[in-house]
C-alpha positions as CSV (number, residue, x, y, z in Angstrom):
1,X,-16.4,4.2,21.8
2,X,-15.4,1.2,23.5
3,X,-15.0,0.3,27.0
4,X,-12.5,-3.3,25.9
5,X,-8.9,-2.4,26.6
6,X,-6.5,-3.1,23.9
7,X,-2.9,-4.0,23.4
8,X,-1.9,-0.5,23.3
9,X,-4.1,0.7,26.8
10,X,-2.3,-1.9,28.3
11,X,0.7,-0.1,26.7
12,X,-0.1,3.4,27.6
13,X,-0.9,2.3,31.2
14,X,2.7,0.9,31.3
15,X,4.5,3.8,30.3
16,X,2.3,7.2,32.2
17,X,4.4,5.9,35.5
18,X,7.7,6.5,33.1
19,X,6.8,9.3,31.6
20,X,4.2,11.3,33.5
21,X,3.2,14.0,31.0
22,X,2.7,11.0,28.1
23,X,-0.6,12.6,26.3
24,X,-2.2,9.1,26.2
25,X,-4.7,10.0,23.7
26,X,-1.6,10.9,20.9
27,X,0.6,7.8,22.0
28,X,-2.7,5.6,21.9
29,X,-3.5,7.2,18.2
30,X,-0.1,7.1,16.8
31,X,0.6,3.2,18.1
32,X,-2.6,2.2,17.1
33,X,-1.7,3.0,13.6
34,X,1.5,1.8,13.4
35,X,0.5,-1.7,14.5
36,X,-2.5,-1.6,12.0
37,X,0.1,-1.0,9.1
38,X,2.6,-3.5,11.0
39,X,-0.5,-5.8,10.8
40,X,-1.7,-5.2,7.2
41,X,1.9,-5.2,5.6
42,X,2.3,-8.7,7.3
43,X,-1.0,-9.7,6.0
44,X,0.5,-8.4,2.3
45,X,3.6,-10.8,2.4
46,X,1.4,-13.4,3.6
47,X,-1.0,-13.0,1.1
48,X,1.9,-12.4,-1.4
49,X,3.6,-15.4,-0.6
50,X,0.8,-17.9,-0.7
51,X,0.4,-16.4,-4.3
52,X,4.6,-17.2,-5.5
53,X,4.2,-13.2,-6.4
54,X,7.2,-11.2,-4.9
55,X,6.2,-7.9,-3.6
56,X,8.2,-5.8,-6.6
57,X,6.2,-8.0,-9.2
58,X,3.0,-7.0,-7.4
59,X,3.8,-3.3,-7.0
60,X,5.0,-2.8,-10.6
61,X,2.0,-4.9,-12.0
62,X,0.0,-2.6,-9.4
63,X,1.6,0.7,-10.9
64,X,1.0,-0.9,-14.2
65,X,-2.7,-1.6,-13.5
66,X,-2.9,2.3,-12.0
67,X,-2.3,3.4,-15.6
68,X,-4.8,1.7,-16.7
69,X,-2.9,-1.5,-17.8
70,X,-0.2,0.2,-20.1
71,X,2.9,2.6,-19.4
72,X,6.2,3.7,-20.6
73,X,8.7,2.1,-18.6
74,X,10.3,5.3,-17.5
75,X,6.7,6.3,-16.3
76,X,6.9,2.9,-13.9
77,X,9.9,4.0,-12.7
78,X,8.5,7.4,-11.9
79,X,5.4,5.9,-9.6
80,X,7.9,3.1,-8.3
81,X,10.8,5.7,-7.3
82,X,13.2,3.2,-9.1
83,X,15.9,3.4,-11.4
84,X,14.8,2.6,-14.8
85,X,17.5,-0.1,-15.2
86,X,15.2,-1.6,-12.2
87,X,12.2,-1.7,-14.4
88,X,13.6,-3.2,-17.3
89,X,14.8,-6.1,-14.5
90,X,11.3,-6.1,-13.2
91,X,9.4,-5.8,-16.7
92,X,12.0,-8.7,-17.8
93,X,10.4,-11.0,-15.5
94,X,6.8,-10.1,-15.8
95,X,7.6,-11.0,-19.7
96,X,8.4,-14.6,-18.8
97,X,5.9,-15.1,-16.1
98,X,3.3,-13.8,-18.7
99,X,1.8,-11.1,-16.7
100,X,3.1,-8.6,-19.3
101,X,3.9,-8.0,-22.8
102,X,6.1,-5.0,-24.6
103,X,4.3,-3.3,-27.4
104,X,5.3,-0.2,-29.5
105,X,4.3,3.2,-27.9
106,X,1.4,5.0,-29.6
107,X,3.4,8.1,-29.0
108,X,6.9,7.8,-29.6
109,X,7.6,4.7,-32.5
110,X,11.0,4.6,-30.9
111,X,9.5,3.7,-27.4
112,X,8.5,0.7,-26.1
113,X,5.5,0.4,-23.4
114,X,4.4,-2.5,-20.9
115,X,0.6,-3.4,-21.0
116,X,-0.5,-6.0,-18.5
117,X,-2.0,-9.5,-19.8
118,X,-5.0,-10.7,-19.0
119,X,-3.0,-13.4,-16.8
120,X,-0.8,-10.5,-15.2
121,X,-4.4,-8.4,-14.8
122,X,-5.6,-11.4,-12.6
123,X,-2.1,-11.8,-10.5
124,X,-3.1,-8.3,-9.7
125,X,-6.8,-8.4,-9.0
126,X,-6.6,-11.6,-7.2
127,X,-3.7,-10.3,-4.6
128,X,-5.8,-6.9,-4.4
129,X,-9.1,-8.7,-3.8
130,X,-7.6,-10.8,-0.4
131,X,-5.8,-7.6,0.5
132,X,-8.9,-5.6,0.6
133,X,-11.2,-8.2,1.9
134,X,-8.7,-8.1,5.0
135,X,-9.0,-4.0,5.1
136,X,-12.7,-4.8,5.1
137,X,-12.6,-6.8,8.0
138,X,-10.4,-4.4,10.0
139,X,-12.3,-1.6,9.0
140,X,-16.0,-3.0,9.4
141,X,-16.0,-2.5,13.1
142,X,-16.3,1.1,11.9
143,X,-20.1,2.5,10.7
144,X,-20.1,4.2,7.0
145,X,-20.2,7.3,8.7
146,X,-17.1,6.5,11.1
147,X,-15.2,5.3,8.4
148,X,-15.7,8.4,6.6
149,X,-14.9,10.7,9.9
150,X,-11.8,8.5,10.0
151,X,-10.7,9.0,6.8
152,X,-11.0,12.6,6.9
153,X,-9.2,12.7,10.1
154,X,-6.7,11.4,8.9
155,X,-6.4,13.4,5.6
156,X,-6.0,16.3,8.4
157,X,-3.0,15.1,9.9
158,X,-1.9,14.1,6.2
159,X,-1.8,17.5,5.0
160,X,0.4,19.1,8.0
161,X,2.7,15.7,7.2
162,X,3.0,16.8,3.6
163,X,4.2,20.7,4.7
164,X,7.6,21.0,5.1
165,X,8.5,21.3,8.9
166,X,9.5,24.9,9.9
167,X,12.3,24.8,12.1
């Protein structure tokens, strides 16, 4: 615990006066988390950006790399909740920045997969590796064991997110 207000105590002191039953402890949860995603989404374009590799290249050569470097197209557009039309757009451009390359399917000889090059691997790892080094940083004001508390904090409030809501 920490005695150093924040942006969002300065927030929560701002609106108790509006809104006199304002549980400060939810609001003060619920902002803090949206500005950390606000902030680590910006941090993802930058880092995207300074890399000339557009966020749909990165997530489909992420989905790609989350099969373990190779994938049916129509299994991209599965994990990428896109139209396969989308994916052969996407895969299309991978192809001529050479972070991809189409190969017959193991499976089905009438199918076509995408495997990731070793050029497309990199694109990946690199964007991942300044990503995650910026997650760190965030992240190591926390003690193993916090970190851990935190994460399965919130997993709880995960799993009542994930039920449907019963009206």
């Amino acid at each position: 615990m920490t005695n150093t207000p924040d942006d969002v105590d300065r927030h929560i002191e701002r609106w108790l006066p509006v809104v006199p039953d304002l549980d400060a402890d939810i609001e003060g949860a619920v902002t803090r988390m949206i500005k950390l995603i606000r902030h680590l989404r910006t941090a993802k374009e930058r880092v995207l950006a300074d890399l000339d590799l557009p966020a749909h290249e990165y997530d489909t050569l992420h989905a790609l790399a989350g099969r373990r470097g190779r994938a049916a197209p129509s299994d991209l557009a599965v994990d990428l909740a896109v139209a396969p039309a989308s994916i052969t757009a996407r895969v299309d451009t991978l192809l001529r920045r050479g972070f991809v390359r189409r190969i017959p399917s193991t499976v089905d000889r009438r199918r076509v997969d995408v495997e990731l090059t070793d050029a497309g691997q990199a694109a990946w790892r690199g964007a991942m590796e300044i990503q995650g080094a910026e997650e760190h940083r965030l992240l190591g004001a926390l003690t193993a064991t916090e970190r851990r508390q935190l994460s399965d904090l919130l997993r709880r409030v995960m799993l009542v997110a994930e039920q449907p809501k019963v009206d």
